[in-house]
N, C-alpha and C positions, 0 to 999 in steps of 0.2 A: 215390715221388718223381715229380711230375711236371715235362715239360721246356718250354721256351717254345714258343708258337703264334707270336706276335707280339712284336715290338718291345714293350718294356718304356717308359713313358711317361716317365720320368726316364733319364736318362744320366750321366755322368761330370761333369759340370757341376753338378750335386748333390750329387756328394763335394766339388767345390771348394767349393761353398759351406756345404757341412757344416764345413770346414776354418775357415774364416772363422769359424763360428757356434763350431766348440769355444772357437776363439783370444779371443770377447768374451763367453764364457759361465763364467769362473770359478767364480759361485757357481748356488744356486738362482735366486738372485732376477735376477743379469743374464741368466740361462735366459729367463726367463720375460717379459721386457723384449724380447729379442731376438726372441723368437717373437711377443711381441704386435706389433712393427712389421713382419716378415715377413706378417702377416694385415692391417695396418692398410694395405698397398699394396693390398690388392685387394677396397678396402671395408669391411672389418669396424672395426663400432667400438666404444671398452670400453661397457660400463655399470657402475654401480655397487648392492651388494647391499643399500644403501639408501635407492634410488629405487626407483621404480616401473617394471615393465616395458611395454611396450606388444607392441604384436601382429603391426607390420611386418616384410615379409618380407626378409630382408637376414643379414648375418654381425655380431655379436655377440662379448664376449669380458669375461671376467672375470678379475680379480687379485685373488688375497689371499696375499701374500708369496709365496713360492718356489712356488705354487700358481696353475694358470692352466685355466679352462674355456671352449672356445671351442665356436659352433656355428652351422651356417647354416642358416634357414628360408627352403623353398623358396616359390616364387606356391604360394599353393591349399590348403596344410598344414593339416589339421585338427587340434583336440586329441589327438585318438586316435593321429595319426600317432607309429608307430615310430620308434625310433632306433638308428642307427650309430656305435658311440663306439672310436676309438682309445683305450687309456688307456697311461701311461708314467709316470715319474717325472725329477725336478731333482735329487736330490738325487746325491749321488758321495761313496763313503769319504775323509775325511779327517785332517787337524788342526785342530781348531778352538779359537780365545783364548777361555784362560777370562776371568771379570768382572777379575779382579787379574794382568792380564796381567805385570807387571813381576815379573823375579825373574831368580837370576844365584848363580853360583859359582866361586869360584877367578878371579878377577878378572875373568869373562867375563859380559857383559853379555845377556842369554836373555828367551824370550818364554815364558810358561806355558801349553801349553796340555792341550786336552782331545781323546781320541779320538772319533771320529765313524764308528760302524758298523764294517764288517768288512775291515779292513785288516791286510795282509799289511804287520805294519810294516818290514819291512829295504828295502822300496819305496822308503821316504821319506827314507831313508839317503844323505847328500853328493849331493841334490841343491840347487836354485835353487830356493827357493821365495819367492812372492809371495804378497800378501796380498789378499784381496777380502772382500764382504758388502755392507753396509748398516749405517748410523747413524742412530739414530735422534735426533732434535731436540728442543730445550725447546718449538720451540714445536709440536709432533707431525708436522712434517713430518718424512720421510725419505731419506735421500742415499744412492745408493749411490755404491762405492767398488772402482777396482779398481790394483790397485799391482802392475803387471808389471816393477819392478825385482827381481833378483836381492837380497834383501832378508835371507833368512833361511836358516837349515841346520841339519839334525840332521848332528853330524860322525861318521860309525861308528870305533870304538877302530880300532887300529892293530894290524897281525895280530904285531906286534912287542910287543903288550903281552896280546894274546890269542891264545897258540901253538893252541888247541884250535877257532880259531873255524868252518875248514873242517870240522868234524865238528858243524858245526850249533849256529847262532847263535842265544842266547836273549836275548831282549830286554826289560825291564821297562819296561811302559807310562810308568810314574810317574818313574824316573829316567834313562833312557835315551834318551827322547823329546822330551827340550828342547831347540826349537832354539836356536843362537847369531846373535846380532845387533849384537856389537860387545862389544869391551873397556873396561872401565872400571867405577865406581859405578855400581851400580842407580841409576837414579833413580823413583820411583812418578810416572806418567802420562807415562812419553816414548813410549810406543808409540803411545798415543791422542793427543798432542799430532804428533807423526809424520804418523798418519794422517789428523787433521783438517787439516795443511799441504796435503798431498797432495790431500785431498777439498776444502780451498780453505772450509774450514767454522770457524770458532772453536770451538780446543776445549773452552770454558765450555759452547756449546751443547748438547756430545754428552751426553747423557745414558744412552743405552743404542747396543748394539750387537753384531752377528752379522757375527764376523771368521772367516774358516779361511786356512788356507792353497794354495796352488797350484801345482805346479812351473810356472815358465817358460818352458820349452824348447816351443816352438811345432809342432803336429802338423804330421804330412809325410807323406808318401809313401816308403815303402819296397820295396825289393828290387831287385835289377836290373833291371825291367821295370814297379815303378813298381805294380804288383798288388795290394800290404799297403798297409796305413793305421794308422800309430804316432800314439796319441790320448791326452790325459789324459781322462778322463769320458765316453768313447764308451758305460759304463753308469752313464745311459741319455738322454744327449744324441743321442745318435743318433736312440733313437725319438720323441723330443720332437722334435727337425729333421727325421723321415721323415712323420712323423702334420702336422704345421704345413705340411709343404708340399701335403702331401693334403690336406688340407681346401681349403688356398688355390687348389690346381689345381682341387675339384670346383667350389667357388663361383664360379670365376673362366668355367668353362665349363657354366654350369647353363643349363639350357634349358626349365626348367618340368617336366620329364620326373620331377623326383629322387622317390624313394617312400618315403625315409627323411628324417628330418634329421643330418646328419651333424654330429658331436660330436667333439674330440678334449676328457682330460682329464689334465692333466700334475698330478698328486702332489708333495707333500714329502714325506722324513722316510721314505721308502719303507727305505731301509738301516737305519733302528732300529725297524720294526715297525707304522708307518702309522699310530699311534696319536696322533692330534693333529689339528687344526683345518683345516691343511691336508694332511690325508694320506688314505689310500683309506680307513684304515678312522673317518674322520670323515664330516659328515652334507655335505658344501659340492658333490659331484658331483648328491646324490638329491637336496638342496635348489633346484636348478639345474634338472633336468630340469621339477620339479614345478610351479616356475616359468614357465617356460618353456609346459606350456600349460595353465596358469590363463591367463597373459597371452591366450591364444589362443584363451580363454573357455571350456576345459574344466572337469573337476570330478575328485573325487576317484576316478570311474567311466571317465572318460577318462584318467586318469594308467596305472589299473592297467591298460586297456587296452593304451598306448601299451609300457606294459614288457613287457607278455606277448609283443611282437612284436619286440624289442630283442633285439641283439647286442653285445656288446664283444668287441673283440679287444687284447688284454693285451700291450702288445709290450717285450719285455724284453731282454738280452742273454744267451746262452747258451753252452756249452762249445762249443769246436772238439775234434777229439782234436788232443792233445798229441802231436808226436812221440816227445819223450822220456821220455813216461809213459802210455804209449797203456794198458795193462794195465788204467788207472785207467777206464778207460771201459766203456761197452757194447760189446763184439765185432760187434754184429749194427747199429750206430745211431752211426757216427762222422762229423757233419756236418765239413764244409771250407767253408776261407775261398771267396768269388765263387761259391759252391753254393744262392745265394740265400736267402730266408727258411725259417727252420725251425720247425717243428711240436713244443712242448714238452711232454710228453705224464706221468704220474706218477697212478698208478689210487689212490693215497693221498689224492689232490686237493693235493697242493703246488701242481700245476700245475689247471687250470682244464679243460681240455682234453678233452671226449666225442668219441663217433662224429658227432653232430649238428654239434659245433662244426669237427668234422674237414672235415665237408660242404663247411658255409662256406665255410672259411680254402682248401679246396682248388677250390674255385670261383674265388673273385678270384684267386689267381694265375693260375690259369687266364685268366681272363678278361683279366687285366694282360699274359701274356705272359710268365711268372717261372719260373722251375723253381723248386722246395723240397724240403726236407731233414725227416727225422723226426731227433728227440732224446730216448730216455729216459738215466736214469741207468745206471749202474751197481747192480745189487741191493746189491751189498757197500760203497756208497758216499751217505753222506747226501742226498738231492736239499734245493736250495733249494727259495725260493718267491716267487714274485710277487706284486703285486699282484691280481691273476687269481680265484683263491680267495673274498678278500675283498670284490671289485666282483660278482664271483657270488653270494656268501651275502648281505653288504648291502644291493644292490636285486632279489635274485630272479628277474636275467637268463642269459641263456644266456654265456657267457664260451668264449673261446677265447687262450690261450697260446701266442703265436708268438714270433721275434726273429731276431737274428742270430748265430750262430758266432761267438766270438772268443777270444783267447787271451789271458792273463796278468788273468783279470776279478778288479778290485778294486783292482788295482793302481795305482801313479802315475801308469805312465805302460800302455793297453791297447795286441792290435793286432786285426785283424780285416781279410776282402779289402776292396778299393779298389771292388771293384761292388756290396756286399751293400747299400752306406745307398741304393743308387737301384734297387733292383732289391725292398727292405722298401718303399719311398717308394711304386713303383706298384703293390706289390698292396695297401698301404693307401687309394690311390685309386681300387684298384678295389673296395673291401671297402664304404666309402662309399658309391658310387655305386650301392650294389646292385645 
C-alpha cells in the first residue's frame, strides 16, 4: 500500500457531484448522456460512426446506446502514438419490462418484468421503485425517459403468512418478482400509454423500448460524520463519473506535453457477460482506436504499434471486508472504505492484473497523491470478473484491474467511503497523463 505525497487533485466536491450524476443516471443510457455533457463543457464533441473522421487535435466522443467512447488528441500525436484508456461499464443489476409488460392477479394490477444480471433479489423488496430507459419512435428517433415517481413495488409476504421466513428467504424469480402498480383490471398498454404521458410522446408512436426499474430514494451521505456514501449503482457509475472527469480535467489542462491519448470507454451489458454491440467483449472500443489513427493518416503498422504501447486500467467496484462476515475474505487483503483505490489482483486472470500492470497503477497514485489498497479473493470463495480480462485478450493490451471498496455490491441500494470517488478520480488523471 502506498500513502499520499501530495494533495489528491479532486476533493469532496466530486462526491457532491457524483451524487448528482447517480440521482440523473437511472439507466445505461441517461449514464452516458450525463457524461457526454460533463465532456461537452470542456470542448469535446460527439461524432458519429458514420461520418468520416478527421485529424484535428481536440476531445471527441462517441454514443451507441448505453455505450460511450470518449478521447482527447493532443497538438503533435502521431499515428503511432500510444493510448491511455479508462474502461468501466453503465450498466447496474436490475428489473427490467418485459415486451408484454401488462399482467396482474387477484385483483391487483402488476408490471411483468425480467431480471437483469446478478441480483440479490430480497434488495428489491417494499421498496419505491421508478421507472427509466429509452423509447424508441416510429419515426427512428429515440426518447429517453426517466419517472422518479414512486410508481411501482415488489411487496415481500408477511412474516405472518411466512413463520419460516427468518431462517432464510427463498424467492422465485418468475412468481415473486412482480411488482404491483395499482388495483383493478389489467388493461394491455397502460404502462406504455403511462409512460408515453410522462415521456410527453404519443403512444401510437412507441414502437419499441428499454424500460427497468429504479429505487427512488435519492443517494446521501451517511454515518455520523457524513464518511459513507448510500448509492443505487455506485457499480459502476462511480467509475464512469471518476474516468469522465479525468479525462475532462486532463484536456481541460493539456499543455502539448500529453505522450498518450487518453481514452475513457464506458461498456453496456457488462452484468450479463459483454457479449453485445455495445459491450467489451464487442468490436465498438478496437473499432474506435483503429480509427482514430487512420484519421491521423496511419496504417495498419501504425495501429499495431500504437497498441503495443497501450495501457487500460479496468476500473470496477470491489469487496470492502464485511464486518459481519469478515471470515468470507482474505485474512491477509481486507480493503476499507476512504483507503482509496484498490489493486484487484486474481492469478486465474478473472482479474487482469500483472507485476507490469502493478507498476503502473502504483505510479499514478503515486504521482496523484492517493494511497491504495491490494484485493484478492478468498481461495475458498468464487472471484468475479471484470471487464479487464476481456479488453486484455480482445485488443492485446496490457490491462490493469483497479476500483473501489464497497459494501452490499449489486445490490439496490450500495455503500462505499464518501472520499474513494475523488481519491479513484485523481489517480485516474494521473494514470492519463502518464
Amino acid at each position: 500500500m502506498s500513502t499520499a505525497a501530495r494533495p489528491a487533485s479532486f476533493d469532496r466536491t466530486h462526491t457532491d457531484d457524483l451524487i448528482a450524476y447517480l440521482g440523473t443516471s437511472p439507466s445505461p443510457f441517461h449514464a452516458v448522456a450525463g457524461a457526454a455533457e460533463r465532456l461537452e463543457k470542456v470542448g469535446f464533441r460527439r461524432v458519429f460512426e458514420t461520418d468520416a473522421w478527421g485529424a484535428t487535435a481536440g476531445g471527441r466522443y462517441v454514443i451507441r446506446g448505453g455505450a460511450l467512447i470518449a478521447w482527447y488528441v493532443p497538438e503533435g500525436a502521431g499515428p503511432q502514438t500510444p493510448f491511455r484508456i479508462v474502461g468501466s461499464h453503465t450498466d447496474s443489476p436490475n428489473l427490467r419490462v418485459k415486451p408484454l409488460p401488462d399482467t396482474g392477479s387477484a385483483g391487483w394490477r402488476q408490471v411483468a418484468v425480467e431480471i437483469y444480471g446478478g441480483v440479490p433479489l430480497n434488495t428489491w423488496l417494499d421498496r419505491d421503485l421508478g421507472l427509466s430507459g429509452r423509447l424508441a419512435l416510429r419515426d427512428g428517433s429515440v426518447r429517453l425517459v426517466q419517472i422518479d415517481e414512486p410508481l411501482l413495488r415488489v411487496p415481500q409476504l408477511a412474516i405472518h403468512l411466512d413463520r419460516q421466513v427468518n431462517e432464510g428467504l427463498k424467492l422465485d424469480k418468475q412468481r415473486h418478482l412482480t411488482p404491483i402498480w395499482g388495483i383493478g383490471e389489467v388493461t394491455e398498454g397502460s404502462l406504455i400509454e403511462f409512460v408515453a404521458e410522462r415521456a410527453d410522446v404519443p403512444a401510437d408512436e412507441i414502437v419499441g423500448w428499454d424500460l427497468m426499474t429504479h429505487d427512488v430514494q435519492p443517494p446521501c451521505y451517511l454515518g455520523r460524520d457524513r464518511e459513507l456514501l448510500a448509492a443505487p449503482r455506485l457499480d459502476n457509475l462511480l467509475s464512469v463519473h471518476a474516468s469522465t472527469a479525468a479525462l475532462a480535467a486532463v484536456a481541460a489542462t493539456e499543455d502539448g506535453t500529453l505522450p498518450y491519448i487518453p481514452v475513457i470507454a464506458a461498456f453496456d451489458h457488462e452484468e450479463t457477460g459483454s457479449e453485445s454491440d455495445t459491450g467489451a467483449q464487442g468490436p465498438l472500443l478496437g473499432n474506435v482506436l483503429e480509427r482514430t489513427v487512420y484519421a491521423r493518416g496511419g496504417g495498419p503498422e501504425d495501429r499495431a504499434r500504437a497498441l503495443a504501447g497501450t495501457v487500460c486500467l479496468s476500473s470496477d467496484m470491489g469487496h470492502a471486508v464485511h464486518p459481519n462476515y469478515s471470515e468470507r475474505h482474505e485474512p491477509g487483503h481486507r480493503p476499507m472504505p476512504n483507503g482509496g483505490p484498490i489493486l484487484k489482483v486474481n492469478v486465474n486472470n478473472r482479474y487482469a492484473t500483472d507485476a507490469i500492470g502493478r507498476a503502473v497503477f502504483a505510479a499514478a497514485c503515486e504521482k496523484a497523491g492517493v494511497p491504495w489498497q491490494s484485493f484478492v479473493s478468498n481461495n475458498a470463495m468464487p472471484c468475479g470478473t471484470t471487464i479487464g480480462p476481456i479488453t486484455a485478450a480482445r485488443l492485446g493490451i496490457t490491462t490493469v484491474d483497479c476500483g473501489i471498496a464497497a459494501l452490499s455490491m449489486h445490490s439496490a441500494r450500495e455503500l462505499c467511503g464518501a472520499d474513494d470517488p475523488f481519491l479513484l478520480a485523481s489517480a485516474l488523471k494521473a494514470f492519463l497523463e502518464g
